[in-house]
C-alpha positions in Angstrom: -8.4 -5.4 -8.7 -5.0 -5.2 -10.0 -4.8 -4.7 -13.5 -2.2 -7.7 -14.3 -4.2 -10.1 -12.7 -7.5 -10.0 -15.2 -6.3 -12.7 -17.8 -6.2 -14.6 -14.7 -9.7 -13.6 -13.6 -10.8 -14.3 -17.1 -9.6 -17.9 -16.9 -10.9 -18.4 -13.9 -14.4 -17.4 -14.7 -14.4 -19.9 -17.6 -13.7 -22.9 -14.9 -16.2 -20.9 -12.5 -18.3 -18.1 -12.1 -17.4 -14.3 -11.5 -17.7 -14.5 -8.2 -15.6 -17.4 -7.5 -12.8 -15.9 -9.4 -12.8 -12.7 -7.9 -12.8 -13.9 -4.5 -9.7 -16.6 -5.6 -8.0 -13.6 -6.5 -8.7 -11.2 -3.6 -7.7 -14.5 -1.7 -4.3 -14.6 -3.4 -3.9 -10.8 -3.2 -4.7 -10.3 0.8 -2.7 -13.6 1.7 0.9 -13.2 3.5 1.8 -16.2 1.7 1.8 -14.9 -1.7 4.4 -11.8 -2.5 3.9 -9.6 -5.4 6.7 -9.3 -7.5 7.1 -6.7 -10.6 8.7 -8.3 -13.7 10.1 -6.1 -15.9 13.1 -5.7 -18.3 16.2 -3.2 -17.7 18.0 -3.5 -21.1 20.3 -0.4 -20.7 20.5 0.1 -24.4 20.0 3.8 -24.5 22.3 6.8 -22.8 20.8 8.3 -20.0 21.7 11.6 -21.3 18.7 11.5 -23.3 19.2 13.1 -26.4 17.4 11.9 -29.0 20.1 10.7 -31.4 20.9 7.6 -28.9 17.6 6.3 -29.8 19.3 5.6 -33.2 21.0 2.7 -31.5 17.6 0.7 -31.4 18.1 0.8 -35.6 21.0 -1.5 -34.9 20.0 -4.4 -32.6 18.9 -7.7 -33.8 16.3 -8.7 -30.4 14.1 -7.5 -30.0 13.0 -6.3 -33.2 11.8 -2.6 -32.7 10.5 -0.2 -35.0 11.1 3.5 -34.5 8.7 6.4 -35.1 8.9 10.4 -35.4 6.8 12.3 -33.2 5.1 13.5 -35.7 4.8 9.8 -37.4 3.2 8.5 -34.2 0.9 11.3 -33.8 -0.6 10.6 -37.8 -1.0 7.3 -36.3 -3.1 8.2 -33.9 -5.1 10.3 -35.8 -5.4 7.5 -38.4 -7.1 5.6 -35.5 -10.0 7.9 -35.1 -10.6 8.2 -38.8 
């Protein structure tokens, strides 16, 4: 099952059973009536060039709010997860 479609699953299941919200789903997927469509975002912020330094731009917008980390700060992170 497609991976996006579990929360839906999930509430299904609490008005049902697994089974009924499987096949509800499976229904939905297989049926010409329904199209899939894949939402996401093109913000264009960054150069397509690629270097690193035009990631520096993401400092300077307001929304959304994101917070940039080294390499080598994202890999402590990790590391800080298994500890």
């Amino acid at each position: 099952m497609i991976t996006y479609l579990n929360e839906y699953v999930e509430k299904l299941e609490e008005k049902t059973n697994a089974i009924v919200a499987t096949n509800i789903v499976d229904f939905l997927m297989r049926s010409p009536d329904v199209e899939q469509v894949e939402i996401y975002f093109k913000w264009s912020i960054i150069a397509k060039d690629g270097d690193d330094k035009h990631f520096n731009v993401l400092k300077k917008i307001g929304f959304p709010p994101i917070q940039l980390l080294r390499t080598k700060d994202f890999l402590k992170e990790i590391e800080n997860l298994g500890a």
